[in-house]
MARBA-3410 file (N, C-alpha, C, O; in Angstrom, 1 decimal):
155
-136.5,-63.9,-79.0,-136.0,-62.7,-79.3,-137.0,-61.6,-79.2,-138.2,-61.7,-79.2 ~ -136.6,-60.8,-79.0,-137.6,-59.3,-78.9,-137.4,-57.9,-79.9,-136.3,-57.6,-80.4 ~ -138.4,-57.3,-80.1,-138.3,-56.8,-81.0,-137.7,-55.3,-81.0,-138.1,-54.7,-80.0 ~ -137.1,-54.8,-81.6,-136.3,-53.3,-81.0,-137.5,-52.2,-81.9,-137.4,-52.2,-83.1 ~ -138.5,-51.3,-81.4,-138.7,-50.3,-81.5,-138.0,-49.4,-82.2,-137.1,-49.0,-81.5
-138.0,-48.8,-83.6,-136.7,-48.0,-83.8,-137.2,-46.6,-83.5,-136.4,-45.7,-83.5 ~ -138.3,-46.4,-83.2,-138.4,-44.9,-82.8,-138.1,-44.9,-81.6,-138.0,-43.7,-81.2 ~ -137.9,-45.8,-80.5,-137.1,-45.8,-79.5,-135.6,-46.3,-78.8,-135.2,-46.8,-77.8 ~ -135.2,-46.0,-79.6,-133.7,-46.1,-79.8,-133.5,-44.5,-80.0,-134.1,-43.6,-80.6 ~ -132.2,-44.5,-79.3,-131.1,-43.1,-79.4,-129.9,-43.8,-80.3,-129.1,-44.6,-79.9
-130.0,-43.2,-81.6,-129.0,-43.1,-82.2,-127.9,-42.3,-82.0,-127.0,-42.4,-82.9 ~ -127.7,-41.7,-81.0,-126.7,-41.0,-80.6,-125.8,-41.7,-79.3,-124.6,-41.7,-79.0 ~ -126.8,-42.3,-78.9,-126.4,-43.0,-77.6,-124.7,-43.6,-77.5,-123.9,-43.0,-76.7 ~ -124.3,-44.8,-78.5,-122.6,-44.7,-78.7,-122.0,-43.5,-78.7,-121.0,-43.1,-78.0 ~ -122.7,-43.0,-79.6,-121.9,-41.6,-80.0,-121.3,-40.8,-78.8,-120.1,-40.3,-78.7
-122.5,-40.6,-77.6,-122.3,-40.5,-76.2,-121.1,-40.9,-75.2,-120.5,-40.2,-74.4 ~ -120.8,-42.1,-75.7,-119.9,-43.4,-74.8,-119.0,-43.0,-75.1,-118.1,-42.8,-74.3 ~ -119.0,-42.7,-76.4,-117.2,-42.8,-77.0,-117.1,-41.2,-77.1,-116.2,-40.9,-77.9 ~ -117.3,-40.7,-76.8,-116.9,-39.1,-76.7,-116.2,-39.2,-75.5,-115.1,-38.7,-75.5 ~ -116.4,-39.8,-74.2,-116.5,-39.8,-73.3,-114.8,-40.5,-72.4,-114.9,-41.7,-72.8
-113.8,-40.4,-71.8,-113.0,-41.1,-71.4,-113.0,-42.3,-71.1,-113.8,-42.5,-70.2 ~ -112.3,-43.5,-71.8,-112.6,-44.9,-71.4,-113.8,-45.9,-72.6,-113.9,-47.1,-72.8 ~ -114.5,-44.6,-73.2,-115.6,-45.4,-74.2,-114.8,-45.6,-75.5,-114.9,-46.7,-75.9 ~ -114.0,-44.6,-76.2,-113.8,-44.2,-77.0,-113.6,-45.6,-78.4,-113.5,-45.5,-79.6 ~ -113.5,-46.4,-77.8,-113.2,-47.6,-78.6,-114.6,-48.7,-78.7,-114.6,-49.8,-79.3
-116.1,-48.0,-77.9,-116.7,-49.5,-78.2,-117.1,-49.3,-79.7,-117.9,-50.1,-80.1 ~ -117.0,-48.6,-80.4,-117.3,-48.8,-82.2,-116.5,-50.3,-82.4,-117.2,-51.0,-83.1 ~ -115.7,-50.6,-82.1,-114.5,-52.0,-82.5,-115.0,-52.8,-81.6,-114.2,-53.7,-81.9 ~ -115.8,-53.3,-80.7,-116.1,-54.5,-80.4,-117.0,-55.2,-81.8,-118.1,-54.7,-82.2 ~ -116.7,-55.9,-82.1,-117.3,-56.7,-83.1,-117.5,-58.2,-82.2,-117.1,-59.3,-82.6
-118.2,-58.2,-81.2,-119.1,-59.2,-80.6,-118.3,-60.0,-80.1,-119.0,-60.8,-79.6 ~ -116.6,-60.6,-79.8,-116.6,-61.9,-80.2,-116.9,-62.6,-78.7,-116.9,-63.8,-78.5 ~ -117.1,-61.9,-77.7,-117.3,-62.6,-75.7,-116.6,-62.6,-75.2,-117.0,-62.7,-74.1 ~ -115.5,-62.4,-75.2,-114.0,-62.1,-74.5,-114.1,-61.9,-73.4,-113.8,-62.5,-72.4 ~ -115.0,-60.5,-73.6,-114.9,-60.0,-72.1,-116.2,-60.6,-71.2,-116.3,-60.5,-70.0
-117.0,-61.4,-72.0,-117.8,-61.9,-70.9,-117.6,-63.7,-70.3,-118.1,-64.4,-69.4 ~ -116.6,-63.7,-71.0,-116.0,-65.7,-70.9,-115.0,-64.9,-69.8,-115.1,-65.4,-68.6 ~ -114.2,-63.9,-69.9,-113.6,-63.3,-68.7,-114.0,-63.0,-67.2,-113.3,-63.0,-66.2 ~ -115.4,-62.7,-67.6,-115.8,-61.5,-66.3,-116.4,-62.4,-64.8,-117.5,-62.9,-64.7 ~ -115.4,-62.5,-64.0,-116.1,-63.1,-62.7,-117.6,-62.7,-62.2,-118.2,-63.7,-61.6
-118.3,-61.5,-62.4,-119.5,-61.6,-62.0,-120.5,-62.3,-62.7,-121.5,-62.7,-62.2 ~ -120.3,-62.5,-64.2,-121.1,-63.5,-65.3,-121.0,-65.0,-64.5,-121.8,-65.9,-64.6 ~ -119.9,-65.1,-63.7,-119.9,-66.8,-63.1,-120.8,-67.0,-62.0,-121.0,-68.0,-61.2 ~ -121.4,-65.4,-62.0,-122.2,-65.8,-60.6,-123.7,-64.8,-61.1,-124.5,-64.9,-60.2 ~ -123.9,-64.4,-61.7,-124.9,-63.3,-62.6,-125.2,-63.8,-64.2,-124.5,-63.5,-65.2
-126.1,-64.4,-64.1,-126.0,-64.8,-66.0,-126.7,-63.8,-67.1,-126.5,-63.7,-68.3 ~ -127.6,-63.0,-66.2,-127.8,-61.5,-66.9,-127.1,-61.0,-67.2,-127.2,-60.3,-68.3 ~ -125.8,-61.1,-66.1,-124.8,-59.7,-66.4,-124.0,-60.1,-67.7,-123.1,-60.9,-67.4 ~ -124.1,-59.8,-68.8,-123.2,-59.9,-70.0,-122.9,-59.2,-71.1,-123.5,-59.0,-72.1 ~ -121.4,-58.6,-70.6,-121.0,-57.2,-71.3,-120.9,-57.3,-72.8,-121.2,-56.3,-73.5
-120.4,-58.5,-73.3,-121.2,-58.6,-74.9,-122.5,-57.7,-75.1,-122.7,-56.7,-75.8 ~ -123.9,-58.8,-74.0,-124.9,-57.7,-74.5,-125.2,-56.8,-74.3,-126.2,-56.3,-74.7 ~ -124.3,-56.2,-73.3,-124.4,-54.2,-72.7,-124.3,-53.6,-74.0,-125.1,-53.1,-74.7 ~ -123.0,-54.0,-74.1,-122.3,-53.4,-75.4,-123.2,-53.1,-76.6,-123.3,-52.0,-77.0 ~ -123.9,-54.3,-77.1,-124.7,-54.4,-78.1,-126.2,-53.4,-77.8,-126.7,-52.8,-78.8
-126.6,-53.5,-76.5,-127.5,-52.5,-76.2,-127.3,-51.1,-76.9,-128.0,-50.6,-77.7 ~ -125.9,-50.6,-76.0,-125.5,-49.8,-76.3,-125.4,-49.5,-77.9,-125.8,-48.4,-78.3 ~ -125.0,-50.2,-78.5,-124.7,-49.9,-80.2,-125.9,-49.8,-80.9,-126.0,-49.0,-81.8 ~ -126.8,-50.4,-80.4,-128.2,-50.6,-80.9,-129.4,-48.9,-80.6,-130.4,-48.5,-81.1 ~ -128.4,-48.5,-79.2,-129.5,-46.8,-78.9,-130.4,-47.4,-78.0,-131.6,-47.0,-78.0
-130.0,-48.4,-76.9,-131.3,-48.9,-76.0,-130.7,-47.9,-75.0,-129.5,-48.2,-74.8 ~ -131.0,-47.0,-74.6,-130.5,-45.7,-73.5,-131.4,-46.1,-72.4,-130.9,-46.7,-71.5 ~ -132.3,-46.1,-72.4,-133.3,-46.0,-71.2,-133.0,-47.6,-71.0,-132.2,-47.8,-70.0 ~ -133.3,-48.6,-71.7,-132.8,-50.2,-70.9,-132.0,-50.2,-70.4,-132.0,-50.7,-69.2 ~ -130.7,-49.8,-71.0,-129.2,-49.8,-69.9,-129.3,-49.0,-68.9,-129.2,-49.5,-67.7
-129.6,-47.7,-69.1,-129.1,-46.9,-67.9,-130.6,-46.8,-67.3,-131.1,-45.7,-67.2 ~ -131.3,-47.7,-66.8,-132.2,-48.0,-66.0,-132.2,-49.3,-65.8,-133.2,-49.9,-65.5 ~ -131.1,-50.0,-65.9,-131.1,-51.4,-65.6,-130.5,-51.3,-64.5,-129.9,-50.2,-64.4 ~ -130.2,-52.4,-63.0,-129.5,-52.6,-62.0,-128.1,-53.4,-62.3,-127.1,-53.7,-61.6 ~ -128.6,-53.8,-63.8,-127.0,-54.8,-64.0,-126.0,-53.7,-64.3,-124.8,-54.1,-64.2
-126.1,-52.5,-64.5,-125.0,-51.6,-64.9,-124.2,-51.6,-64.0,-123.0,-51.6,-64.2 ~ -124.8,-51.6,-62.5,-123.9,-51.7,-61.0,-123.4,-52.9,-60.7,-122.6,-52.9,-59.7 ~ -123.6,-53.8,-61.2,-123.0,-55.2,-60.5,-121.3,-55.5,-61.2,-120.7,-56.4,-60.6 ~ -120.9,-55.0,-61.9,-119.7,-54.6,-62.7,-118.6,-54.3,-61.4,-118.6,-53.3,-60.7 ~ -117.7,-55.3,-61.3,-116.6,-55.0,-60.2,-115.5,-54.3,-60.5,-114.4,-54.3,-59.9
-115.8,-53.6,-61.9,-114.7,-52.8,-62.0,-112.9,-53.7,-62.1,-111.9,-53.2,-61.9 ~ -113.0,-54.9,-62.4,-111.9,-56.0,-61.8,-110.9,-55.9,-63.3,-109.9,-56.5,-63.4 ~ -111.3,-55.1,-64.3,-110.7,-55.2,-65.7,-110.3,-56.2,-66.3,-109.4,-56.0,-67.1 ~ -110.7,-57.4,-66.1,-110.9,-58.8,-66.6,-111.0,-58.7,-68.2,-110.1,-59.0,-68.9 ~ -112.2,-58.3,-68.6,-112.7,-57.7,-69.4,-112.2,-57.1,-70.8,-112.5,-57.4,-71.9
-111.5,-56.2,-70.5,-110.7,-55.0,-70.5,-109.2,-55.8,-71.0,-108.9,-56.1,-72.2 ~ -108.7,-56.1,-70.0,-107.3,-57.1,-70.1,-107.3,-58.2,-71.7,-106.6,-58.4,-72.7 ~ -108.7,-58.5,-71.1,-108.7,-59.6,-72.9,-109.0,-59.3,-73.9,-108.9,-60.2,-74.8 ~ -109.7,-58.1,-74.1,-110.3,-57.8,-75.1,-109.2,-57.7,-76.4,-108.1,-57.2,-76.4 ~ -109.7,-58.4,-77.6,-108.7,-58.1,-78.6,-108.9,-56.9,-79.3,-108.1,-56.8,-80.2
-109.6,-55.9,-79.2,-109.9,-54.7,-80.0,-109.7,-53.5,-78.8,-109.9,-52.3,-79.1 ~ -109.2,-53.9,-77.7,-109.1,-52.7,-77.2,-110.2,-52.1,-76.1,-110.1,-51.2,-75.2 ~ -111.1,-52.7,-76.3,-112.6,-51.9,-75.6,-112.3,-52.3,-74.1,-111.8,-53.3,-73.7 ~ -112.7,-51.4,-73.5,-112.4,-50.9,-71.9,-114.1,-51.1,-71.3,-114.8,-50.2,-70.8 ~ -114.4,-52.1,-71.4,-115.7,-52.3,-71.0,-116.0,-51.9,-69.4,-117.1,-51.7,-69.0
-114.7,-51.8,-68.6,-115.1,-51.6,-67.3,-115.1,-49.8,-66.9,-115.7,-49.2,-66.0 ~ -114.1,-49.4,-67.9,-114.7,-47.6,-68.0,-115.5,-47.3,-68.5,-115.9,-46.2,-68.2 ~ -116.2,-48.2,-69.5,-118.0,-47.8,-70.0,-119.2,-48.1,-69.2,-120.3,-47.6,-69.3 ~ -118.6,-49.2,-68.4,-119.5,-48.9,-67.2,-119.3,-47.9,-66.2,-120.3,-47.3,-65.7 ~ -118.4,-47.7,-65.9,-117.9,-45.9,-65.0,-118.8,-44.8,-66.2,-119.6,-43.9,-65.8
-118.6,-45.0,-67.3,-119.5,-43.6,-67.9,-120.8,-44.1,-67.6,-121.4,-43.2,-66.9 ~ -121.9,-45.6,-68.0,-122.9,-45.7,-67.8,-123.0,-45.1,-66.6,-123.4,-44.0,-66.6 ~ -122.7,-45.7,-65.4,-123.0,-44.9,-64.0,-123.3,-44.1,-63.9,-124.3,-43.8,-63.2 ~ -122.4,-42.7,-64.6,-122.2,-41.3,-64.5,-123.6,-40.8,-65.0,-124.4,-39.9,-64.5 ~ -123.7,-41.5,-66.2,-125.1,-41.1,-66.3,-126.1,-41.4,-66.2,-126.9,-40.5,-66.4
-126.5,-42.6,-65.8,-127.3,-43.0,-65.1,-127.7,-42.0,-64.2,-128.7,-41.3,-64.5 ~ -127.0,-41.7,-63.1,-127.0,-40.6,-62.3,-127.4,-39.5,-62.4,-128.2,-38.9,-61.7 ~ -126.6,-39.1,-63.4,-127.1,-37.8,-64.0,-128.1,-37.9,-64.6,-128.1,-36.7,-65.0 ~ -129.0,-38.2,-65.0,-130.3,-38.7,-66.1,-131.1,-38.9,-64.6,-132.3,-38.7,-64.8 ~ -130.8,-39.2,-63.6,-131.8,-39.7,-62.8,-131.9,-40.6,-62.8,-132.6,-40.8,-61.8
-131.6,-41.9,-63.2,-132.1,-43.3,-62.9,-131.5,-44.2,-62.0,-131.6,-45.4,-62.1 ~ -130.7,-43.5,-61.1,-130.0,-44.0,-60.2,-129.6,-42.7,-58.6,-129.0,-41.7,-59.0 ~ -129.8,-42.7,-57.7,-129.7,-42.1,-56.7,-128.1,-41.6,-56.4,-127.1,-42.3,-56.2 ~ -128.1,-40.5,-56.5,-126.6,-39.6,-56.4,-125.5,-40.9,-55.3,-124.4,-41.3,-55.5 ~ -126.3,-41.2,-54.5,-125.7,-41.9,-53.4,-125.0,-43.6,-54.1,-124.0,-44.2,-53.6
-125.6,-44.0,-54.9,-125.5,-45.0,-55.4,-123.9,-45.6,-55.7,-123.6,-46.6,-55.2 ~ -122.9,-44.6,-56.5,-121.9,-45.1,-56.7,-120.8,-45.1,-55.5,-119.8,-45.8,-55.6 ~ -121.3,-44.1,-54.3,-120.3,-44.7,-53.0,-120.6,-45.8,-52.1,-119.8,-46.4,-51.4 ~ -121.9,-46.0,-52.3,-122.6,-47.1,-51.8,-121.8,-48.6,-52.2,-121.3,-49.5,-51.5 ~ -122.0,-48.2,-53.5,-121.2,-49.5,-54.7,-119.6,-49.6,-54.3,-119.1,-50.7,-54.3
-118.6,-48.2,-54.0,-117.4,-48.3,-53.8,-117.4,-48.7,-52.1,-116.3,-48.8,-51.8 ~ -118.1,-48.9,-51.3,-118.1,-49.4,-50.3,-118.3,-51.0,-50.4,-117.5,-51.9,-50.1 ~ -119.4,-51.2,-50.7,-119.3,-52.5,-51.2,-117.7,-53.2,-51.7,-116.9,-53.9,-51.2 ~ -117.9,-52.6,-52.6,-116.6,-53.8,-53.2,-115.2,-53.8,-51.9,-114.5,-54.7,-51.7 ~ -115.1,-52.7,-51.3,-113.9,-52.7,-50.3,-114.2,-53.9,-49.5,-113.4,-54.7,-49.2
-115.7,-54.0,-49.1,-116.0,-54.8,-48.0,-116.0,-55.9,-48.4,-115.9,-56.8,-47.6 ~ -116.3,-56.3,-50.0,-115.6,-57.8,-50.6,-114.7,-58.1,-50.6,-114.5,-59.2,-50.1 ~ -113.6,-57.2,-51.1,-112.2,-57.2,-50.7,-111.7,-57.7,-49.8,-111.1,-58.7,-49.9 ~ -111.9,-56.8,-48.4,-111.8,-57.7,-47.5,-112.4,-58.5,-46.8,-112.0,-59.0,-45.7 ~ -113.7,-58.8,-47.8,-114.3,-60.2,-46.6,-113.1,-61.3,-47.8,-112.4,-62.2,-47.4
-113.2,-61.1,-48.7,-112.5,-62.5,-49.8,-111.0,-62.6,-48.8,-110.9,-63.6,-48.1 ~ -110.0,-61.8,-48.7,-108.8,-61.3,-48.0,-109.0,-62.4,-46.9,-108.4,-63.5,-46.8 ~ -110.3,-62.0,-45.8,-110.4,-62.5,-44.3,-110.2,-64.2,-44.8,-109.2,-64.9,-44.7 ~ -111.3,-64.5,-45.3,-112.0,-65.6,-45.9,-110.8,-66.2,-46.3,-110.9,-67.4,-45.8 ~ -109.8,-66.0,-47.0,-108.7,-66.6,-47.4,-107.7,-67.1,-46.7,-107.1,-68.1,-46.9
-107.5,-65.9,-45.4,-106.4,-66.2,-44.6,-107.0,-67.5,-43.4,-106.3,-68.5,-43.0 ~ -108.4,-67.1,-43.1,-109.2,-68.3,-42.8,-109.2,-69.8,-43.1,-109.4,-70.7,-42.3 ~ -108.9,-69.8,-44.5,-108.7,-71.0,-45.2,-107.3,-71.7,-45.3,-106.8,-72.8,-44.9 ~ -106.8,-70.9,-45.7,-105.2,-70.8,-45.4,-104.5,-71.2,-44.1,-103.4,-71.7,-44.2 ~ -105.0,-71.0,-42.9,-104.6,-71.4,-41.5,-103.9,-69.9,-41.0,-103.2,-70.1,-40.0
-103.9,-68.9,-41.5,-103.4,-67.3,-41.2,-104.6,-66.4,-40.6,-104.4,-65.2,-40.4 ~ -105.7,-66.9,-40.5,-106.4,-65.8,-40.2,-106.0,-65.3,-39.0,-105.3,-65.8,-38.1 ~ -106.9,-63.6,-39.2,-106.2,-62.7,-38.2,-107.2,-62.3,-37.1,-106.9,-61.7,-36.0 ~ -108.7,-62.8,-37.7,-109.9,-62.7,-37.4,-110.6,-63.5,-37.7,-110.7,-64.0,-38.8 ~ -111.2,-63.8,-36.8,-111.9,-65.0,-36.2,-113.3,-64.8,-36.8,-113.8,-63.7,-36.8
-114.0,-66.1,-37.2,-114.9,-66.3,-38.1,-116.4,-64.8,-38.0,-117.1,-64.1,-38.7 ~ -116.0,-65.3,-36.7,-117.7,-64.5,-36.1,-117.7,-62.9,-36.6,-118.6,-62.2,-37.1 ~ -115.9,-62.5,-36.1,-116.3,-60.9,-36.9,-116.0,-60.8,-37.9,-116.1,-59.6,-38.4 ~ -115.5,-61.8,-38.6,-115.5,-61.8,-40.5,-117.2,-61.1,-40.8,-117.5,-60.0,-40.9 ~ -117.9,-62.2,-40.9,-119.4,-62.4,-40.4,-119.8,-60.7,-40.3,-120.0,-59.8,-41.1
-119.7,-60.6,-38.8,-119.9,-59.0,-38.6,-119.3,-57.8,-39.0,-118.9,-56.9,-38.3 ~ -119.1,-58.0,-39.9,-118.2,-56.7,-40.0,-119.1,-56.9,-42.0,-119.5,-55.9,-42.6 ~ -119.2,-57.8,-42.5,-120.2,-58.4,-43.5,-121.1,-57.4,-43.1,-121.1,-56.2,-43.5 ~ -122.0,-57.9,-42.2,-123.2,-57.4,-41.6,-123.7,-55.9,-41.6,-124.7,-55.4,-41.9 ~ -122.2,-55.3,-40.8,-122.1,-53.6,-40.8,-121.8,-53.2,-42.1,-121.6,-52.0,-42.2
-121.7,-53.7,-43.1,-121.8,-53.2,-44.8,-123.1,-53.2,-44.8,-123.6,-52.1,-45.1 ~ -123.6,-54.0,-44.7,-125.1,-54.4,-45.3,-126.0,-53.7,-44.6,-127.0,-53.2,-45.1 ~ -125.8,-53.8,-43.5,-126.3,-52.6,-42.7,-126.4,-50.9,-43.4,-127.3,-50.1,-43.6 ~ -125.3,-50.9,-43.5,-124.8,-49.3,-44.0,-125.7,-49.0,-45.1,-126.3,-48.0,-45.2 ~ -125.8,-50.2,-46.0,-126.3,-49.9,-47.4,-128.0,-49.6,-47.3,-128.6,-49.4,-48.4
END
């Protein structure tokens, strides 16, 4: 375990979240995992775990969250969100972390279209990838592949 600084903590920090569209509810998460026994990128990211965002958050770690890279890996998929028993919208509290991230500087203005590019190009590489598997594909392996490529490229 590590130790929390309390002169470095923002006590205001929740206070921030939930002012904000979409936060208004993480006062009511009372821990129980929901949303991270839910969240497809925890199956592939074991950092990423919106339990302990959350808890960051409640706690006033401002600068760890919103200087961390796990805030962006969040697919926005409302997984999360859908199961929560209290309500908490963990996938719009990451849309506010972003916002300010951004705004604070700890993330490059460009970053969140970068991110909405991404996920389209998951979309449809999972989409190609499926119809592929399926015996429907419409596109042929190689420019699945390339069209991958020209994302990653772009980024």
């Amino acid at each position: 375990m590590k130790e929390i600084a309390i002169e470095k903590t923002d006590s205001a920090f929740a206070d921030e979240i939930a002012s904000r569209p979409g936060g208004e509810n993480i006062r009511k998460c009372f821990s129980c995992g929901v949303c991270t026994g839910a969240c497809p990128v925890f199956l592939v990211e074991q950092e990423y775990n919106p339990r302990r965002i959350i808890r960051m958050i409640l706690l006033g770690l401002r600068r760890e969250v919103l200087a961390s890279k796990i805030i962006w890996l969040c697919a926005r998929c409302y997984a999360c969100s859908a199961h929560c028993p209290q309500g908490v919208s963990f996938a719009d509290i990451m849309a506010v972390l972003r916002d300010i991230a951004v705004r604070e500087g700890h993330a490059p203005a460009d970053l969140p279209e970068k991110i909405e590019q991404i996920g389209r190009a998951s979309s449809e590489f999972r989409k190609n990838c499926i119809n592929l598997a399926c015996g429907a594909a419409r596109v042929a392996p190689q420019d699945i592949v390339g069209k991958a490529k020209e994302t990653v490229d772009k980024i």
